[in-house]
C-alpha positions as CSV (number, residue, x, y, z in Angstrom):
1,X,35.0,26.4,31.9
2,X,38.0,24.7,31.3
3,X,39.2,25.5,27.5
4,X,40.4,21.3,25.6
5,X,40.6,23.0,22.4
6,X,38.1,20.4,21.2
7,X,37.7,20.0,17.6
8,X,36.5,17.3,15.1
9,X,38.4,14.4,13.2
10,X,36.8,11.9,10.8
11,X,33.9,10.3,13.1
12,X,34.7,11.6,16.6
13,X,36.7,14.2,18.4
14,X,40.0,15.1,19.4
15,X,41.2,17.5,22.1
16,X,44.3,19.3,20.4
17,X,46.6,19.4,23.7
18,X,50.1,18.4,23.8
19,X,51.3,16.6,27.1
20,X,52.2,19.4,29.2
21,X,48.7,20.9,28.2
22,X,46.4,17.8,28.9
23,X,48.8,17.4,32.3
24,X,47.3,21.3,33.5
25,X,43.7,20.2,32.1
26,X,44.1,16.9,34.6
27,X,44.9,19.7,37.1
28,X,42.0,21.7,36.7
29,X,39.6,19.5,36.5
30,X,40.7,17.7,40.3
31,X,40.6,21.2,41.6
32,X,37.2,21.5,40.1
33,X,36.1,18.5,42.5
34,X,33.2,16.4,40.9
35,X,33.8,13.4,39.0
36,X,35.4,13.8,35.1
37,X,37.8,11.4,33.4
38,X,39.7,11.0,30.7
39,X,39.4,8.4,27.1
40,X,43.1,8.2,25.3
41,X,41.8,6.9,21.8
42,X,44.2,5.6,19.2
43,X,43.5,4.7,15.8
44,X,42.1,0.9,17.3
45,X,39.6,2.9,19.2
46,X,38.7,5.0,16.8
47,X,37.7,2.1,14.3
48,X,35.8,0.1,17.7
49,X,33.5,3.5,17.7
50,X,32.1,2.9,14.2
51,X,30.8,-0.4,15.4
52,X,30.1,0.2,19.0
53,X,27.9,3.6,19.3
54,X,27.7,3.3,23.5
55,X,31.9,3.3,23.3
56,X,31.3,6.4,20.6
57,X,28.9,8.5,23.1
58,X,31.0,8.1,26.1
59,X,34.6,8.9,24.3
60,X,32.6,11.9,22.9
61,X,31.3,12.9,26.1
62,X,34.3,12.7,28.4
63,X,36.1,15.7,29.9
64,X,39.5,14.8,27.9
65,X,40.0,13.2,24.7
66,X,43.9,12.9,23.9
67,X,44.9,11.5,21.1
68,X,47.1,8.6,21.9
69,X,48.2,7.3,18.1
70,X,50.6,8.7,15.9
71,X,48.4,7.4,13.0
72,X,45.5,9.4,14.3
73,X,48.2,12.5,14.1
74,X,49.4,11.6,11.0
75,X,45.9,11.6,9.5
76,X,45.1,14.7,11.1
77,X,47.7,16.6,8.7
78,X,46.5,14.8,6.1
79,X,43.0,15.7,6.6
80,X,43.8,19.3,7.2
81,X,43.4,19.5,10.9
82,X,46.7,19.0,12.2
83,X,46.8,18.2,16.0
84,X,49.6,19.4,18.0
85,X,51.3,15.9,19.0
86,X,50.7,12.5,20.2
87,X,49.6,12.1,23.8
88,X,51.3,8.6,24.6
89,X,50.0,6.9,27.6
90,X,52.6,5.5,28.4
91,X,54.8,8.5,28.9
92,X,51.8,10.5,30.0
93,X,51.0,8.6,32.8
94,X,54.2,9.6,34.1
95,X,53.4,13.1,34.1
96,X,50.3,12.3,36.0
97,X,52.6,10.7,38.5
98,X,54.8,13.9,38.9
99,X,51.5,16.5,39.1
100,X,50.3,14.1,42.0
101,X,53.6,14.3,43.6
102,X,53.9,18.4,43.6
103,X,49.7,18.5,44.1
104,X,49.7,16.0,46.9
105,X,47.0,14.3,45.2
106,X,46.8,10.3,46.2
107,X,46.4,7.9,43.2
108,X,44.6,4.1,42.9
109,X,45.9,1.8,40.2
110,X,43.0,-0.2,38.9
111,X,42.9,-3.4,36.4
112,X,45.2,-5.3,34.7
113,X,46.4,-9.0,35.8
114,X,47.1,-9.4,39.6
115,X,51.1,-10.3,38.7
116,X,51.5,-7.9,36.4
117,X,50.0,-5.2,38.3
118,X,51.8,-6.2,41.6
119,X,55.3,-6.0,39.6
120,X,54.1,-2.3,38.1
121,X,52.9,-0.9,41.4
122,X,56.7,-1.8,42.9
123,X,58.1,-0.5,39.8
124,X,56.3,2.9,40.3
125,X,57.0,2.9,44.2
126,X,60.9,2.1,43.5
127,X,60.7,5.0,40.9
128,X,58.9,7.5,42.6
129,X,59.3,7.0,46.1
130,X,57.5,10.2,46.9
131,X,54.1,9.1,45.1
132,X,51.4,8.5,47.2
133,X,49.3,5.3,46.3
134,X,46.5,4.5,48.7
135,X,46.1,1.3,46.9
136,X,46.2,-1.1,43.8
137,X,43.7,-3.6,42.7
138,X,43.0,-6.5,40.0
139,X,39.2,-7.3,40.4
140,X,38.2,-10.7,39.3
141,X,37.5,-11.6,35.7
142,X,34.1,-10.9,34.6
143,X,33.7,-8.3,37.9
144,X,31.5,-5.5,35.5
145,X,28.9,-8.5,35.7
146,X,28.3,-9.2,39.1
147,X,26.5,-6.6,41.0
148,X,28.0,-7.4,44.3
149,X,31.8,-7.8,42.8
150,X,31.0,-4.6,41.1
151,X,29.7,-3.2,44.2
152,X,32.7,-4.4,46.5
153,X,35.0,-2.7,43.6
154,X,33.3,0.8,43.9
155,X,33.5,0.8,47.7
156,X,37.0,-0.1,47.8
157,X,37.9,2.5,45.4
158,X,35.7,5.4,46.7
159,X,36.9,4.2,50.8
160,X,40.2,5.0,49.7
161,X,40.0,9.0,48.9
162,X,42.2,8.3,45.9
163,X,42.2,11.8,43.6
164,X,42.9,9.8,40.5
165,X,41.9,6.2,39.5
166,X,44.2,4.9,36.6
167,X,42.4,2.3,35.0
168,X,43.9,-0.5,33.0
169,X,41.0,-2.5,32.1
170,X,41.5,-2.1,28.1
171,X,39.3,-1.0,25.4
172,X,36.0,-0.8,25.6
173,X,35.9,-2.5,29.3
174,X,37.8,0.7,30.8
175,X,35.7,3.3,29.4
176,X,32.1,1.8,30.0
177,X,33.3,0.7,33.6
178,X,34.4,4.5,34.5
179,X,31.1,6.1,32.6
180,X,28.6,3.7,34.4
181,X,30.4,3.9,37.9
182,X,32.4,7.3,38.6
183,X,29.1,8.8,40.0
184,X,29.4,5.5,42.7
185,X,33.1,5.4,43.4
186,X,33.2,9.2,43.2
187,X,37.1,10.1,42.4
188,X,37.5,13.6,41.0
189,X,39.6,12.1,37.6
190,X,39.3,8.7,36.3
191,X,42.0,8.1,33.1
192,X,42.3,5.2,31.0
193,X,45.4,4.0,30.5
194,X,44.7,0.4,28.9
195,X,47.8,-2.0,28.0
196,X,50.5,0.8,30.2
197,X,50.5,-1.4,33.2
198,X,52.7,-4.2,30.8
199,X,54.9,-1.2,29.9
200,X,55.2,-0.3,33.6
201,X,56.0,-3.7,35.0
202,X,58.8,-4.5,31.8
203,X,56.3,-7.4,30.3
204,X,56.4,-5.6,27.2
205,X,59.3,-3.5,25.9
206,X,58.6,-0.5,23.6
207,X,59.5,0.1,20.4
208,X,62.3,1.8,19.3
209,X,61.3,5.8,19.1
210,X,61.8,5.9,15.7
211,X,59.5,2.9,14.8
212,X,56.6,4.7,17.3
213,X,57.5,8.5,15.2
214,X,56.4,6.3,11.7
215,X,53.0,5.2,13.4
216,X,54.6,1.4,14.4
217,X,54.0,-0.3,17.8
218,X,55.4,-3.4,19.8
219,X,53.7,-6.4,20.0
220,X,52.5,-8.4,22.7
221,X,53.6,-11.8,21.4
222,X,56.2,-13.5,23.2
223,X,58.8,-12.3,20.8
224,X,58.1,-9.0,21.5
225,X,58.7,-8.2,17.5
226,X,57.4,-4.6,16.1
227,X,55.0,-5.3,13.5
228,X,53.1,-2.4,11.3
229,X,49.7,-1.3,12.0
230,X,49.5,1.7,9.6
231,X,47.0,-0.2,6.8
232,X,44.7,-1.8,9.2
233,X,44.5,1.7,11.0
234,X,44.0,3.9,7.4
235,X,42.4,1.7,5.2
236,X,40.5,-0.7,7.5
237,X,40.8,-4.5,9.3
238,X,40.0,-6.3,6.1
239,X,41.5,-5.3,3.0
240,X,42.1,-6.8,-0.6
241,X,44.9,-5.6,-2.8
242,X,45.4,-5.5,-6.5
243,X,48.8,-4.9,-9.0
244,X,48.8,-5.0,-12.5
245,X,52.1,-4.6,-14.6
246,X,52.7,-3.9,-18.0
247,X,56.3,-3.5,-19.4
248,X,57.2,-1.3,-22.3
249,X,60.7,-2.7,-22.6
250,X,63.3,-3.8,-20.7
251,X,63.7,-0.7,-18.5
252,X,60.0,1.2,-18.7
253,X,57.0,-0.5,-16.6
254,X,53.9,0.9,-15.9
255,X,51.5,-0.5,-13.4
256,X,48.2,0.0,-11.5
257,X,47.8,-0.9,-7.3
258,X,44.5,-0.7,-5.8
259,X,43.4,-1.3,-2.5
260,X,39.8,-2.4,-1.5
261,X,38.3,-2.0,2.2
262,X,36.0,-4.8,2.1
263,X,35.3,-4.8,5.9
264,X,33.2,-1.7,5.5
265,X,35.0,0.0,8.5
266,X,37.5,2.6,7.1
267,X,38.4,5.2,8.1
268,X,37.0,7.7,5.3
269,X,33.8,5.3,4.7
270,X,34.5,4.4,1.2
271,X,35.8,1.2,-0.4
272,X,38.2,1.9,-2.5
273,X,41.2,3.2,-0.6
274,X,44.3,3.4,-3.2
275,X,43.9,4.0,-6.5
276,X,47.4,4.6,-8.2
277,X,49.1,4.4,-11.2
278,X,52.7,3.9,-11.5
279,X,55.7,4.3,-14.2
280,X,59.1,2.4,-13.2
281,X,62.4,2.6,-14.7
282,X,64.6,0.4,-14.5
283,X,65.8,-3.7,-15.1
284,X,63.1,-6.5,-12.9
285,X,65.9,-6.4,-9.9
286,X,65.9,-2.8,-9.4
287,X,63.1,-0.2,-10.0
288,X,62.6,3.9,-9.5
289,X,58.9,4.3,-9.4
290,X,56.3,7.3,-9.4
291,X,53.0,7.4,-8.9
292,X,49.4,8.9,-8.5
293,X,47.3,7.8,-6.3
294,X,44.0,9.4,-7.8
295,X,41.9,8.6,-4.7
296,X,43.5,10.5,-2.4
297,X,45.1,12.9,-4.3
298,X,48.8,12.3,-3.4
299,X,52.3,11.7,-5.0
300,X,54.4,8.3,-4.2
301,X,57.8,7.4,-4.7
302,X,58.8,3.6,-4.4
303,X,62.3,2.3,-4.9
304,X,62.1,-1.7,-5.4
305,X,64.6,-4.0,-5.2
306,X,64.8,-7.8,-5.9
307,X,67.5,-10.2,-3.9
308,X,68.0,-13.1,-6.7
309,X,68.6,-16.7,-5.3
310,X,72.3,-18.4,-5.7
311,X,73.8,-16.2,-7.9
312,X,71.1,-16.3,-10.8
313,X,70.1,-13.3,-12.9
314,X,68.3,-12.7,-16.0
315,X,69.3,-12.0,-19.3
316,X,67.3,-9.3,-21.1
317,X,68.1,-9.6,-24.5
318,X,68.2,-13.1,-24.8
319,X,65.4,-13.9,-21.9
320,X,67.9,-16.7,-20.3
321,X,68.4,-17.4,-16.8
322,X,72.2,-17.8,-16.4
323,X,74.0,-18.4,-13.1
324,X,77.2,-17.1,-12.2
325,X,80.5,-19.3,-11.3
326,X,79.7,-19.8,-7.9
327,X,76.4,-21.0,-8.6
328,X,77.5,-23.3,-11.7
329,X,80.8,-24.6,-9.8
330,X,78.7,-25.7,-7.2
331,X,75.9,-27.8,-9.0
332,X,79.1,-29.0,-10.6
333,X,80.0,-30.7,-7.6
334,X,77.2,-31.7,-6.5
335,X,76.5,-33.8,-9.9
336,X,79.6,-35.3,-9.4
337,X,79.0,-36.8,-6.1
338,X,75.2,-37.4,-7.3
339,X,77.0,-39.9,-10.6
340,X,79.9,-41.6,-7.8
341,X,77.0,-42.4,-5.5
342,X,75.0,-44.2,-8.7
343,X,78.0,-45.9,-9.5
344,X,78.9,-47.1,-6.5
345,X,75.3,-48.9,-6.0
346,X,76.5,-50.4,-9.2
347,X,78.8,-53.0,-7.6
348,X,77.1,-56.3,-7.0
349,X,74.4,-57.2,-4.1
350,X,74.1,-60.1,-2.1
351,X,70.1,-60.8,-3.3
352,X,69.5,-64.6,-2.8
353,X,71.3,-67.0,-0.1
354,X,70.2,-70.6,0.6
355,X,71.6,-72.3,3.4
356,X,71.3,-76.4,3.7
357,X,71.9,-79.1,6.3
358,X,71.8,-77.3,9.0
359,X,72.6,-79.4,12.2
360,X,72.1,-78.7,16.2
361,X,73.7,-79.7,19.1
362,X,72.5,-79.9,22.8
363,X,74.8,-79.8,25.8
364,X,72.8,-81.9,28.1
365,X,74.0,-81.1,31.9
């Protein structure tokens, strides 16, 4: 029996590999013959499971469960059960390419749209020449549906004798596909491998390493712009948040945050997520905070700063808003122009003009 060094985390389970491990378990398992395959959950997927129990049975029950997230591996160490790394997909199907290049084991690219898939496929072929892929195919919308599309789909895949199906059909399509049909297309290791194929074919760039080592992730809008993840994924999709303030004096603040899940799908189950107090030092613009977050039992440190608009600060003692020369010199100027402008419309107007005997002429030809 081939040891995943399975183990639990918050409501499913986690197969503590790193890469080069889960690359020998893929390894294994083909040599093994039969049909296995592999879910990649990241912290989205783990939140789908708490609403969707037929997506929670067959993540639970597959051969592989890598953790592709680093929110789900910065939760682990929070929680106590640290796992090993993340398992990105989309530097892990890579190393699926290269054990099916030294293996000799033929690989079938499944999903994703028709374009977009054509464009990765080249990619793949222009990088690794020496990759055998018996074929590439972007079924028709709505495929899973219709049972002779679907049929079609699982003859196509199984006629091919590919040794690995890489399916990028997206969460929870992908892994109900491969658990209702890998006994019909029979392929020794199916692996789901979602959004990769836009990483593959350049539609989407990555993020910058260091924004995917703090748990962020590129976007899929047209900007491509990073955008943080890290509350939906630890407190839940819908959240309400709360600050109170209370200031001593001019330099000592104390103040409350709280956070409320009030989408019921956390993480830990509860509704209250952040419960911490706070003491700041320091004028309004500039603050060195510390605080205790009594809910889950942690230490924070905030350092907050506040940009002021056109020069203008505050004045502590006297609670004035002053401006500094810039600033002033410029509303200077522009009251000047603002008092020529009024008296120029001060000159006189042309209001009323009557015009009498008015007289016409014809040129007659």
């Amino acid at each position: 029996m081939i040891n995943t060094q399975r183990i639990k985390f918050l409501n499913t389970y986690i197969d503590n590999l790193t890469a080069a491990e889960a690359k020998e378990c893929v390894n294994q398992f083909i040599q093994a013959r039969g049909t296995h395959y592999i879910v990649t959950p990241n912290s989205d997927i783990v939140v789908k499971m708490q609403d969707d129990k037929e997506l929670k049975d067959i993540c639970e029950n597959a051969d592989l469960i890598l953790a592709d997230g680093q929110i789900i591996v910065k939760l682990s160490r929070r929680h106590g059960i640290p796992i090993k790394e993340r398992v990105c997909m989309t530097d892990f199907v890579w190393d699926v390419f290269d054990l099916a290049i030294k293996k000799d084991y033929k690989v079938f690219l499944f999903g994703g749209r028709k374009d977009v898939l054509e464009k990765a496929t080249d990619n793949i072929r222009k990088k690794l020449p020496k990759l055998t892929i018996v074929d590439s195919y972007s079924p028709p919308f709505g495929f899973e549906n219709n049972e002779k599309q679907l049929e079609t789909t699982n003859e196509r895949i199984k006629n091919s004798g590919a040794d690995i199906l890489i399916v990028f059909l997206g969460c929870p399509k992908q892994e109900k596909f491969i658990a209702k049909n890998k006994d019909k297309y029979q392929v020794p290791m199916s692996i789901t491998m979602g959004g990769c194929v836009d990483f593959i074919a350049g539609e989407v760039k990555r993020a910058p390493r260091w924004m995917q080592d703090i748990g962020y992730f590129q976007s899929v809008y047209e900007d491509n712009s990073p955008i943080p993840v890290f509350d939906a994924y630890r407190y839940g999709k819908s959240n309400f948040y709360v600050r109170e303030y209370i200031r001593l004096n001019k330099y000592v603040t104390l103040s409350w945050f709280g956070s409320f899940n009030l989408s019921n799908d956390s993480p830990n189950h509860r509704q209250l997520q952040e419960n911490t107090f706070y003491i700041s030092f320091g004028p309004e613009d500039v603050k060195f905070s510390i605080g205790y977050d009594a809910e889950r039992d942690t230490t924070r440190f905030l350092v907050e700063v506040m940009m002021d608009a056109k020069g203008t600060k505050v004045d502590y003692d006297r609670l004035e808003i002053k401006q500094d020369k810039k600033a002033k010199k410029k509303e200077e100027i522009k009251e000047e122009e603002d008092t020529d402008f009024q008296q120029a419309n001060k000159a006189p107007v042309l209001q009323h003009a009557q015009v009498e005997n008015i007289k016409t002429t014809e040129d007659v030809l």
